[in-house]
Structure formats: C-alpha cells, structure tokens
SENUZA-41785 format. One record per atom (N, C-alpha, C, CB): x, y, z; residue in three letters; atom name. Coordinates in steps of 0.2 Angstrom, whole numbers. Glycine has a CB too. Layout:
<sites>
(site (X, Y, Z), "Ala", "CA")
...
</sites>
This chain:
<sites>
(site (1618, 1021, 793), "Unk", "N")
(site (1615, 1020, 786), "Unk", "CA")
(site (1620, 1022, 781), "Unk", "C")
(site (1609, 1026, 786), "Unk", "CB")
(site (1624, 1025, 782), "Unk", "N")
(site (1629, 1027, 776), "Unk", "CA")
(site (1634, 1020, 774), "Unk", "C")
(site (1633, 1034, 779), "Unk", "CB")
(site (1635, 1016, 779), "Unk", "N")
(site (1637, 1010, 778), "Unk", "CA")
(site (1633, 1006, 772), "Unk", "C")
(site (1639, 1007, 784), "Unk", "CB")
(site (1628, 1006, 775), "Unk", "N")
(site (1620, 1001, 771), "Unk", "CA")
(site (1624, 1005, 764), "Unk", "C")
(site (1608, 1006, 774), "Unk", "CB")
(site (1623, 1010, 764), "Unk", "N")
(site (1623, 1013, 755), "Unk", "CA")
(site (1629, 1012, 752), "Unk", "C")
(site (1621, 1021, 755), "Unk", "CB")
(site (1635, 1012, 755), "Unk", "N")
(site (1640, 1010, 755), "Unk", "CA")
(site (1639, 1003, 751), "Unk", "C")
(site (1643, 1010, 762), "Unk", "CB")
(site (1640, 998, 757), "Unk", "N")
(site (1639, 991, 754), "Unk", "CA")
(site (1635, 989, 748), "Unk", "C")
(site (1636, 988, 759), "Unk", "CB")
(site (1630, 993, 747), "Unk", "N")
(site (1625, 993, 740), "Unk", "CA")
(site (1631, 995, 734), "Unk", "C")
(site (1616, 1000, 739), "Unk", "CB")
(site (1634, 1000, 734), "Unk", "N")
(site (1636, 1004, 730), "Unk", "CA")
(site (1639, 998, 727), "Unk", "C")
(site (1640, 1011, 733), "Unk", "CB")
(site (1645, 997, 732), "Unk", "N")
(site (1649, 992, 730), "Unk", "CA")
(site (1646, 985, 730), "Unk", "C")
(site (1653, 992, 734), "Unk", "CB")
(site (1640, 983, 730), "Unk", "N")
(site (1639, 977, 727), "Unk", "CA")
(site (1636, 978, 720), "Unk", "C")
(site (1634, 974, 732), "Unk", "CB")
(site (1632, 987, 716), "Unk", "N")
(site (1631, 986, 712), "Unk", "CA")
(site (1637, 985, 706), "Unk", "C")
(site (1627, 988, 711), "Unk", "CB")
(site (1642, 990, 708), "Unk", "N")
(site (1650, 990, 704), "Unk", "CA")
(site (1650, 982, 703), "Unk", "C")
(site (1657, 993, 709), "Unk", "CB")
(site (1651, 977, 709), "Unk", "N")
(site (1655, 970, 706), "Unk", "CA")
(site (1649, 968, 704), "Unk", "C")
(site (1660, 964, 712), "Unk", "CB")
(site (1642, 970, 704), "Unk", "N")
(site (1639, 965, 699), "Unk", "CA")
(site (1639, 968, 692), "Unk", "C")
(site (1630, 963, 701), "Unk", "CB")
(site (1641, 976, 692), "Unk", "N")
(site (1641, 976, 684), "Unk", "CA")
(site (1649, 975, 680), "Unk", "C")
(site (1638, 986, 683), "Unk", "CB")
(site (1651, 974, 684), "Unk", "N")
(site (1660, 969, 684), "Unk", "CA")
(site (1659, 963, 680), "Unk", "C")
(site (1663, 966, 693), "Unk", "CB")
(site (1653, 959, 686), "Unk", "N")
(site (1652, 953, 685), "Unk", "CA")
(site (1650, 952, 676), "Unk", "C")
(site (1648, 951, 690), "Unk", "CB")
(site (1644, 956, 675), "Unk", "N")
(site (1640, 955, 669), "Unk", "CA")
(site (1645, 956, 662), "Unk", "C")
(site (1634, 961, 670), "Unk", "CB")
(site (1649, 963, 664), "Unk", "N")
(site (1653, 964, 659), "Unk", "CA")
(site (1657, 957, 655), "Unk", "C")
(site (1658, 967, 663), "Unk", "CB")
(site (1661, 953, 661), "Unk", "N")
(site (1666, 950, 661), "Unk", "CA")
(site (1662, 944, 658), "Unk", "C")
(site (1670, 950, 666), "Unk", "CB")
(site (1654, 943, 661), "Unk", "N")
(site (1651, 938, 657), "Unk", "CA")
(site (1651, 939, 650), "Unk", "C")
(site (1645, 937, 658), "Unk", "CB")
(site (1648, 945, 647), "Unk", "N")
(site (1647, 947, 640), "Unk", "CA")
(site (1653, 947, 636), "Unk", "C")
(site (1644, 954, 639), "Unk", "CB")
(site (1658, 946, 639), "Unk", "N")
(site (1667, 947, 636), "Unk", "CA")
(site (1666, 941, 635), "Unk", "C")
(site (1674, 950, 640), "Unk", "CB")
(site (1664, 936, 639), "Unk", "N")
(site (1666, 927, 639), "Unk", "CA")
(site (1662, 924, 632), "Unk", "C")
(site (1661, 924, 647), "Unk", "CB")
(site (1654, 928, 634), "Unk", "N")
(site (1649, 925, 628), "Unk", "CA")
(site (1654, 928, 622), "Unk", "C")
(site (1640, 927, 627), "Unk", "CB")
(site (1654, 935, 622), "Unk", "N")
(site (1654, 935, 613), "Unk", "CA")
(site (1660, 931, 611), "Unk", "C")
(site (1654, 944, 609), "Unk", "CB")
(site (1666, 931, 616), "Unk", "N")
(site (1673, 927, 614), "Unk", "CA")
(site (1669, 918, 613), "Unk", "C")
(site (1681, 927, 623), "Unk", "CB")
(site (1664, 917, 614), "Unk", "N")
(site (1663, 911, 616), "Unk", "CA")
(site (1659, 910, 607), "Unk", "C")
(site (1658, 909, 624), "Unk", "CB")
(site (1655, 915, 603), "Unk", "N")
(site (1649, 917, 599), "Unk", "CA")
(site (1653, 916, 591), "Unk", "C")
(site (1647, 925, 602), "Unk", "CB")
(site (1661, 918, 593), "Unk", "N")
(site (1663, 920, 586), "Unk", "CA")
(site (1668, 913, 585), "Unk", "C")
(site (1667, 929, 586), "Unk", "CB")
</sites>
C-alpha cells in the first residue's frame, strides 16, 4: 500500500508541475 500512495503523491506533484508550467505558457502567451 505505501507504494500505491507513493505513486499518487508523485503523480500529484508532476500534475501540479504540469499546470504551473501551463499557466506560465498562457499568461506569456496573453500579454
């Protein structure tokens, strides 16, 4: 089980990575 939670942990890190780097794209894209 600790792996299970493990693997989440680190999947929500690279999606809030992901989101980040989206919102840097738009607002570079906005102005």
């Amino acid at each position: 089980m600790p792996v299970l939670f493990y693997a989440i942990e680190e999947a929500n890190k690279t999606t809030k990575t992901v989101l980040k780097i989206n919102e840097k794209r738009f607002s570079v894209g906005s102005k």
